[in-house]
N, C-alpha and C positions, 0 to 999 in steps of 0.2 A: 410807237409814236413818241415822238421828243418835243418840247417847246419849252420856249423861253423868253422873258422878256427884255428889249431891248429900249432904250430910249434914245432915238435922235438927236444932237447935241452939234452938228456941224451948222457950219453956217446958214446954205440954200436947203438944209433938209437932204431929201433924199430927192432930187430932183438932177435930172440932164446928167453929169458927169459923175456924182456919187454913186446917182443909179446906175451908169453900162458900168461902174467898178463890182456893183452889189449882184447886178444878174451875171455880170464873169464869173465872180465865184460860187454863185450856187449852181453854175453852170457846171463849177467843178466835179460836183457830188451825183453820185446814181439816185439817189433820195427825190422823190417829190418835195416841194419845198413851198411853204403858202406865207404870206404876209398876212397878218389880222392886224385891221384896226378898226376900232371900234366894231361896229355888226360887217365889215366888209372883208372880204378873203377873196385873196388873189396870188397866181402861179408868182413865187419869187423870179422865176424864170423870163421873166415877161415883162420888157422893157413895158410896154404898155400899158398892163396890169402895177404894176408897179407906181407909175409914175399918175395914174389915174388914183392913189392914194391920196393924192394932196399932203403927204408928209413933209411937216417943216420941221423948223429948229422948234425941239424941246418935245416932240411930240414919242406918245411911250406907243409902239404895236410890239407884236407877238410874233414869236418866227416857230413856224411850225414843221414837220419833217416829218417822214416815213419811209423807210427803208432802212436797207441794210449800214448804210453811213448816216445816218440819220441823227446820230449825237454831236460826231464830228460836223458835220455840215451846219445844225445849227450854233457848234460856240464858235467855226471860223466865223461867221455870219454874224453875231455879236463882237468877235472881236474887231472885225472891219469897222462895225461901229461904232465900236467904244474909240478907236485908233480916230474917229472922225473923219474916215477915208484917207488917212494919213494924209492929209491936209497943212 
């Protein structure tokens, strides 16, 4: 298991079109992949789960992984972020 922490910093958060960029690419990985924030954990997978975070601008979650890509998957996953969805 790998994680790491990530801060939010685009504009709308991770919301509508940042999100189907964020669940494409952990779509990439064979890894299960979970979003924390704060007490909540949900499939990165999962337009749904995801966007039921209510992540805005500035907000820090936790990106977590398990499996065999499991490191890789969560620093592309952070760097998408840090890129601000390349925005």
């Amino acid at each position: 298991m790998y994680s790491k922490e990530a801060v939010v910093n685009n504009q709308v958060g991770l919301h509508a079109r940042p999100a189907t960029f964020f669940i494409q690419k952990a779509n990439e990985f064979k890894s299960s992949i979970w979003v924390e924030r704060e007490d909540r954990k949900v499939n990165a997978k999962s337009l749904l789960g995801v966007l039921s975070l209510g992540i805005i601008k500035g907000t820090a979650i936790n990106l977590i992984a398990d499996g065999a890509d499991e490191k890789e998957a969560v620093e592309a996953l952070v760097q998408l972020i840090s890129s601000d969805f390349a925005e």
